[in-house]
Backbone as a printed PyTorch tensor [residue, N CA C, xyz], in Angstrom:
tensor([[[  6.0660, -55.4080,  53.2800],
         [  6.1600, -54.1820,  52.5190],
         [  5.1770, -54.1980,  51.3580]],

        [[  3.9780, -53.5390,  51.7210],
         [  2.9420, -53.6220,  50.6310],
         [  3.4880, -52.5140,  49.2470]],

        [[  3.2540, -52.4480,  48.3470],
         [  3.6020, -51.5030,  47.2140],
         [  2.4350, -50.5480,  47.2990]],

        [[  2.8750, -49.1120,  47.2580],
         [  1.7740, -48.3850,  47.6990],
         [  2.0200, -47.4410,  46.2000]],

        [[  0.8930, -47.3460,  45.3410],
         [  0.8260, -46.4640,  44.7350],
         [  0.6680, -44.8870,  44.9210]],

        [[  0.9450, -43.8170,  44.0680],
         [  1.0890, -42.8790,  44.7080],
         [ -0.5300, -41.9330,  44.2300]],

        [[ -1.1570, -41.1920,  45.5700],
         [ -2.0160, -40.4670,  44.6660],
         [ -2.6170, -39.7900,  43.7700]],

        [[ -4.0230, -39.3460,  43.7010],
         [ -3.7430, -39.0880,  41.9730],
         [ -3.0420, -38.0880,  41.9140]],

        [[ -3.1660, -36.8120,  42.7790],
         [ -2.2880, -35.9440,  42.3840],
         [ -1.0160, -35.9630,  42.0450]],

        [[ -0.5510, -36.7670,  42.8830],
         [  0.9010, -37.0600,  43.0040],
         [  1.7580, -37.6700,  41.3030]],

        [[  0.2830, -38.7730,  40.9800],
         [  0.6510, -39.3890,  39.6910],
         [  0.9430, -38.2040,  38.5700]],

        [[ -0.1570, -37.2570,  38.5650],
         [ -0.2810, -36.1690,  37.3410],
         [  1.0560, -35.5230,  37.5060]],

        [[  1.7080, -35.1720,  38.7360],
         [  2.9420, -34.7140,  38.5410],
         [  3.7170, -35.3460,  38.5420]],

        [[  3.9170, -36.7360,  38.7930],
         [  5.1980, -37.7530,  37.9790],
         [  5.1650, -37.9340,  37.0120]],

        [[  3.4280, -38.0500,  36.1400],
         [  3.5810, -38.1160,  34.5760],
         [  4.1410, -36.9880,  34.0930]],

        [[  3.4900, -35.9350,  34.2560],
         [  4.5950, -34.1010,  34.0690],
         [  5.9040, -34.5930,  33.8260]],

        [[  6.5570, -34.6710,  35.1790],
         [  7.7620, -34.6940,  35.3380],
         [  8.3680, -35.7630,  34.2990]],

        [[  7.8430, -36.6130,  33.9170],
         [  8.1590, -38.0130,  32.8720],
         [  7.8120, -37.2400,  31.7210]],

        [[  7.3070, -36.7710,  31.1960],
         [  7.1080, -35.4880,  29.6910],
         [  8.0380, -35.1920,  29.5850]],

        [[  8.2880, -34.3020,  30.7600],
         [  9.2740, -33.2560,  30.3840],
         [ 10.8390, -33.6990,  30.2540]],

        [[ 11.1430, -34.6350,  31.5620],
         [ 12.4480, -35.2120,  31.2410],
         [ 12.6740, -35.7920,  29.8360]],

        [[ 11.4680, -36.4050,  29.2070],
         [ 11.5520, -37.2580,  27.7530],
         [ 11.9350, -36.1300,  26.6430]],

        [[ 10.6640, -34.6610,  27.4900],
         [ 11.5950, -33.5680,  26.2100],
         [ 12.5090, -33.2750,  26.0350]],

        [[ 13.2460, -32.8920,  27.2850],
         [ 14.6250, -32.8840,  27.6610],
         [ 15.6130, -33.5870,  26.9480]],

        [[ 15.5740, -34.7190,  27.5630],
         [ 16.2510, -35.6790,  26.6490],
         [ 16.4900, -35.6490,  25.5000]],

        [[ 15.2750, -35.7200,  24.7180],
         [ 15.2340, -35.8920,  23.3080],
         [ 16.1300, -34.8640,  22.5680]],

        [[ 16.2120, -33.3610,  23.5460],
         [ 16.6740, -32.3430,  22.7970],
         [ 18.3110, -32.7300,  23.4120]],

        [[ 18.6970, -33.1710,  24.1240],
         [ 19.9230, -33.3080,  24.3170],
         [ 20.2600, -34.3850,  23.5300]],

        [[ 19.2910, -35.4240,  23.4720],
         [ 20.0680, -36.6020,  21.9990],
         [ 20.3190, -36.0680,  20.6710]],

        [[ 19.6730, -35.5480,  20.1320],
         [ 19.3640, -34.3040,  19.2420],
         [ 20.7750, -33.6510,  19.0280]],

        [[ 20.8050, -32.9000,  20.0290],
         [ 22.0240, -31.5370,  20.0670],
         [ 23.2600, -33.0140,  20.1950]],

        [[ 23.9720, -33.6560,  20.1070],
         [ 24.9470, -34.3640,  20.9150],
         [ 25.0520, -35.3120,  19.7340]],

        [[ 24.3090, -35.9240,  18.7250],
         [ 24.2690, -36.3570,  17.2690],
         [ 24.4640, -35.1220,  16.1580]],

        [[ 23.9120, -34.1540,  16.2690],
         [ 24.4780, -32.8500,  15.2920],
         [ 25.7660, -32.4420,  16.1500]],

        [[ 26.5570, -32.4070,  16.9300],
         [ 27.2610, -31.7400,  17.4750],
         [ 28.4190, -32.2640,  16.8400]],

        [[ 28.2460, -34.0060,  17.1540],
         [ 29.4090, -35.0700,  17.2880],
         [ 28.8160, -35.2030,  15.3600]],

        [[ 28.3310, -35.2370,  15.0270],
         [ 28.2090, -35.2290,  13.6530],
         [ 29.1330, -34.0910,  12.4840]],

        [[ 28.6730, -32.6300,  13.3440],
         [ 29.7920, -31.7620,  12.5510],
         [ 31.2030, -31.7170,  13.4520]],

        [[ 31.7130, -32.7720,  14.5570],
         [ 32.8990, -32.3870,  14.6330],
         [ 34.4230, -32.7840,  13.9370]],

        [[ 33.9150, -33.7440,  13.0380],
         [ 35.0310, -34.0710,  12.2560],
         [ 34.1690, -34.7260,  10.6780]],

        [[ 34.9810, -35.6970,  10.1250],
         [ 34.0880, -36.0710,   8.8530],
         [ 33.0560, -36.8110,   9.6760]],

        [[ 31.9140, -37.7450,   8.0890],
         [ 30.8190, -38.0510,   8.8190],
         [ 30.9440, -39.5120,   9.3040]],

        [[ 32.0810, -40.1780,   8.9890],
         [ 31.9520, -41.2270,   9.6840],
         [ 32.8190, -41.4270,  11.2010]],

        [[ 33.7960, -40.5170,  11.5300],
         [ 34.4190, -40.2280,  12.6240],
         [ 33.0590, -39.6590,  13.2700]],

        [[ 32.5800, -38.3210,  12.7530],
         [ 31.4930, -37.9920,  13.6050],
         [ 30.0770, -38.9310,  13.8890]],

        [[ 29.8340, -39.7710,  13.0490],
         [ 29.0420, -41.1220,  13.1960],
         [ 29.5670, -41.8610,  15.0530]],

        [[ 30.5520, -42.2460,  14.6070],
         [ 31.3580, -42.6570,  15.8820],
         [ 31.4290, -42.0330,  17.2370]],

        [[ 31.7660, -40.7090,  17.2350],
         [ 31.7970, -40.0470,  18.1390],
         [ 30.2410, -39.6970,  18.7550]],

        [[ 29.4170, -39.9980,  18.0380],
         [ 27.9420, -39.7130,  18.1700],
         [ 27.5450, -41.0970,  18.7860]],

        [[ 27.7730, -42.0940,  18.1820],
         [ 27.6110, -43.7610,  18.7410],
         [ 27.9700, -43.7780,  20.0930]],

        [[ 29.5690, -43.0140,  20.6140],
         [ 30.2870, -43.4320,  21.6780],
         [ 29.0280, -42.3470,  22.9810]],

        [[ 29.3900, -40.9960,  21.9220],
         [ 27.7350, -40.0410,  23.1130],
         [ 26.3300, -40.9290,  23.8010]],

        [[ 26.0950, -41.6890,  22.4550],
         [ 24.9200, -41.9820,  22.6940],
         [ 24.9420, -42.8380,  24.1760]],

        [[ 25.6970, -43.9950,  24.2680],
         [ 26.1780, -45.1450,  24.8200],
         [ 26.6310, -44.1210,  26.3310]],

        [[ 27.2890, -43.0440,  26.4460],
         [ 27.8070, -42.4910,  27.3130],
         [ 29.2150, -42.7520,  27.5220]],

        [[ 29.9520, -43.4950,  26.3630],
         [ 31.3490, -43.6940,  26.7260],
         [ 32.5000, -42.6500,  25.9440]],

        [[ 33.1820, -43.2840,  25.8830],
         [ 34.7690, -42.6890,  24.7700],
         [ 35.1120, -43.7850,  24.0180]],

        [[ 36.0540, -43.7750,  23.2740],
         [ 36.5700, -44.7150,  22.7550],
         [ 37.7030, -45.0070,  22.9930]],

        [[ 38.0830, -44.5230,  24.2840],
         [ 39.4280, -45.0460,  25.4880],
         [ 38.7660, -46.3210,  25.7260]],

        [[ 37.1210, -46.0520,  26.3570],
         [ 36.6490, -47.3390,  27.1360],
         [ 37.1330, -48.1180,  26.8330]],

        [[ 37.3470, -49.4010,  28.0970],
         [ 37.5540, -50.8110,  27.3130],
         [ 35.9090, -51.5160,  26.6820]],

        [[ 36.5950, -52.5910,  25.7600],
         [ 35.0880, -53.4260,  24.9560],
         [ 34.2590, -53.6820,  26.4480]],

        [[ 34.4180, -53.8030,  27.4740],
         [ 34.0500, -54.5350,  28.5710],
         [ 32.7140, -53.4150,  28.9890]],

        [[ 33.5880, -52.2590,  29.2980],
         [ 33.1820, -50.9730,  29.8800],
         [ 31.5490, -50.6510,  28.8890]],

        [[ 31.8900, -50.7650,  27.7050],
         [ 31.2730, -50.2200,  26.8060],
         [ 29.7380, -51.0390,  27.1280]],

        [[ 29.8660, -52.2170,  26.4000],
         [ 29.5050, -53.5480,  26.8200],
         [ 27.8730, -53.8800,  28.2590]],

        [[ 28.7280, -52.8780,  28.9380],
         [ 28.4230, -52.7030,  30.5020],
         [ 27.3990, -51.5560,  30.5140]],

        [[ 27.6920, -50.6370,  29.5490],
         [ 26.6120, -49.1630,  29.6800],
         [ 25.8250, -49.8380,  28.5130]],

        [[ 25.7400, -50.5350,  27.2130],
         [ 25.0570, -50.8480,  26.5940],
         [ 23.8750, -51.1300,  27.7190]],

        [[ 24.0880, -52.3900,  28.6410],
         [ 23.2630, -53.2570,  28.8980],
         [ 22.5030, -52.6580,  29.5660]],

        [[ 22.6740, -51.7710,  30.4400],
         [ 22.5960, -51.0550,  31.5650],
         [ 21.4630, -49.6990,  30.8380]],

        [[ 21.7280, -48.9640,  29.7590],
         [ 20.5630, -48.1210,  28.7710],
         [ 19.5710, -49.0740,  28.2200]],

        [[ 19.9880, -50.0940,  27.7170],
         [ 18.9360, -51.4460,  27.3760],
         [ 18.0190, -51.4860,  27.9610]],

        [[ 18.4710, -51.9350,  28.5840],
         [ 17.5550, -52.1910,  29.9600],
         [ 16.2180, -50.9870,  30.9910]],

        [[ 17.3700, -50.1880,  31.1070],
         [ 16.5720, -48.9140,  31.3060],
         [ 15.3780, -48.2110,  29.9730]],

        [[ 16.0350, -48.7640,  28.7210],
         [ 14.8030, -47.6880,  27.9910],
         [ 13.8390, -48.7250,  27.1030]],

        [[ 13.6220, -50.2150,  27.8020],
         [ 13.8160, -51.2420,  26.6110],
         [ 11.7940, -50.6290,  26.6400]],

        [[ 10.9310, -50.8050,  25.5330],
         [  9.5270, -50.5550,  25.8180],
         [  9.2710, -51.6510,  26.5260]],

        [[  9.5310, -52.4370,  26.8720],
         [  8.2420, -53.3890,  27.9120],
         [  8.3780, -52.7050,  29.0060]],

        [[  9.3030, -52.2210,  29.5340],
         [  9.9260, -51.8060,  31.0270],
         [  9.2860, -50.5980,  31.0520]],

        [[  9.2580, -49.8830,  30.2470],
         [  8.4680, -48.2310,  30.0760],
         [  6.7530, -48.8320,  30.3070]],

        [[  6.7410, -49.3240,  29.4290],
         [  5.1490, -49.9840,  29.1590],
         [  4.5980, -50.1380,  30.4840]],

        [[  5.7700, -51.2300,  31.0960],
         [  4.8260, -51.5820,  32.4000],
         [  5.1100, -50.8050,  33.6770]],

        [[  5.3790, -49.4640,  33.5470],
         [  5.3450, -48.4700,  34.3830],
         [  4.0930, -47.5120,  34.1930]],

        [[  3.7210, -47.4510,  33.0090],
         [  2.4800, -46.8390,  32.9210],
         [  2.2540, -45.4480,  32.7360]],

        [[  3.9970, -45.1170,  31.6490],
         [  4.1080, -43.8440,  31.4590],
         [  3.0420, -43.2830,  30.1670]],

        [[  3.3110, -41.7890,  29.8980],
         [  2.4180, -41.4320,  29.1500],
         [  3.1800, -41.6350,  27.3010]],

        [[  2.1560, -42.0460,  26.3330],
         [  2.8520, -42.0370,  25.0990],
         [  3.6660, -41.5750,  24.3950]],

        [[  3.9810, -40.2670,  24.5220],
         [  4.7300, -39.3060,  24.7730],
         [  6.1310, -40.0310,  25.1190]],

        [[  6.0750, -40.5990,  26.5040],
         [  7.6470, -40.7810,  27.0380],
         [  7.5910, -42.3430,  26.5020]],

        [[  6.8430, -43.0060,  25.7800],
         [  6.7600, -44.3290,  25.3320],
         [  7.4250, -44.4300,  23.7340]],

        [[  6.9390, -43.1840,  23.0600],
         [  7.6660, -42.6850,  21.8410],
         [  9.7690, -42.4460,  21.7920]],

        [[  9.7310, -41.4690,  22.9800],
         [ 10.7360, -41.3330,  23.5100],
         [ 11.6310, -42.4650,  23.9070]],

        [[ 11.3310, -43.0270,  24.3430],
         [ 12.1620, -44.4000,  24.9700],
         [ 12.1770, -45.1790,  24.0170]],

        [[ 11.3640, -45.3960,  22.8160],
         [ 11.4440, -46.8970,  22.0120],
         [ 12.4900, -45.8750,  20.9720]],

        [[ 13.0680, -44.3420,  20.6460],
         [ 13.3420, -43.7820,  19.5090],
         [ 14.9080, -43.9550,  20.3090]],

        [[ 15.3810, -43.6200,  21.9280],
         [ 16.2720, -44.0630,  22.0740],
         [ 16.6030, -45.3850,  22.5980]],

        [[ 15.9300, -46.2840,  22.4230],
         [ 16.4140, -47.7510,  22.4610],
         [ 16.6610, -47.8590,  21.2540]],

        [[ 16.2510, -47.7290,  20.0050],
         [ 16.6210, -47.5100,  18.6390],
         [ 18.1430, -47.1650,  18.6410]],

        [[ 18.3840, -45.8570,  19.0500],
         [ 19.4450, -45.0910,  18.9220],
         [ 20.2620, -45.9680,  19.6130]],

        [[ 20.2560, -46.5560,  21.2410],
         [ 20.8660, -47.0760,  21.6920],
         [ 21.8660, -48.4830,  21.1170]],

        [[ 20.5870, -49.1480,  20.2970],
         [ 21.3030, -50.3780,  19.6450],
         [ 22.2160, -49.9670,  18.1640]],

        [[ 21.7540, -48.8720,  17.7010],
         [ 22.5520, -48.8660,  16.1190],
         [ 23.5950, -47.9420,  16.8910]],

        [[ 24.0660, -47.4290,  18.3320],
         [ 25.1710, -47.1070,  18.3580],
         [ 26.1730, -48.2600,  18.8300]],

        [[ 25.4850, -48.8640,  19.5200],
         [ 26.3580, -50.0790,  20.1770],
         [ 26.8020, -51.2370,  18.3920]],

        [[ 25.8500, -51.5250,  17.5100],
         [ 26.2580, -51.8680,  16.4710],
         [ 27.1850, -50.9800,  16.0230]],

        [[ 27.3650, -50.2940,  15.4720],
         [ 28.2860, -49.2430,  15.1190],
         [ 29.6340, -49.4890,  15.9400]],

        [[ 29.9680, -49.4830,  16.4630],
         [ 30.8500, -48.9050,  17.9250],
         [ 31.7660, -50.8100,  17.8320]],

        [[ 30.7130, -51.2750,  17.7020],
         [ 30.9730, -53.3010,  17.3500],
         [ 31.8160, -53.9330,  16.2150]],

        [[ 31.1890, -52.9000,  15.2380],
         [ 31.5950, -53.3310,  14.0940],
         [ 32.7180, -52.4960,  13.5610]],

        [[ 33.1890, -51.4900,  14.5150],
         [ 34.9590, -50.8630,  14.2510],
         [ 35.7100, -51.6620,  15.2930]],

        [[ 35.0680, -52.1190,  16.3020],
         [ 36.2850, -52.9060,  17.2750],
         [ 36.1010, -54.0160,  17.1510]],

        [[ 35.7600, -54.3220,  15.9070],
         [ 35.6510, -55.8190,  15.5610],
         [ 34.8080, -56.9690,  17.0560]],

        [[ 33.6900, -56.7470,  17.4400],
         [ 33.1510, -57.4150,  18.6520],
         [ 32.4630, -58.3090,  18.0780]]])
């Protein structure tokens, strides 16, 4: 199974498509931190914004939680972006929510005592 890159055309519209999902995104991290921010005070809404970010609740068990940390880590860490060969744009994007990703999982740690 040789690894077959895809042509150029093909590339210009996966980089597209990698823009736009990053805009996407960004505006849904965005909307989902102001949302969970004004829904109660600011450190409940801190929390509830931590648990968004992560994709959990705060039913989850520590385990569960734990498990989607590693799992967004991983997926948005910059070397892994880097060595895909996306455009700066979605390289900005990914290192602002790997950011986000770790100060929610800190957050989220340091009320359930982890």
């Amino acid at each position: 199974n040789a690894l077959k890159f895809p042509a150029e055309g093909e590339r210009e519209a996966i980089v597209g498509a990698a823009v736009e999902l990053a805009r996407e995104a960004r505006h849904e991290s965005e909307a989902q931190v102001v949302s969970a921010g004004s829904s109660s005070g600011s450190e409940g809404g801190a929390l509830a914004a931590a648990y968004s970010v992560l994709g959990c609740s705060s039913s989850d068990s520590d385990e569960t939680i734990k498990a989607k940390y590693k799992k967004l880590i991983k997926e948005y860490h910059p070397d892994v972006i880097a060595s895909k060969g996306l455009p700066e744009e979605f390289m900005k994007f990914a290192t602002e929510k790997f950011d986000q990703i770790q100060k929610a999982y800190e957050a989220i740690k340091k009320v359930r005592n982890l």
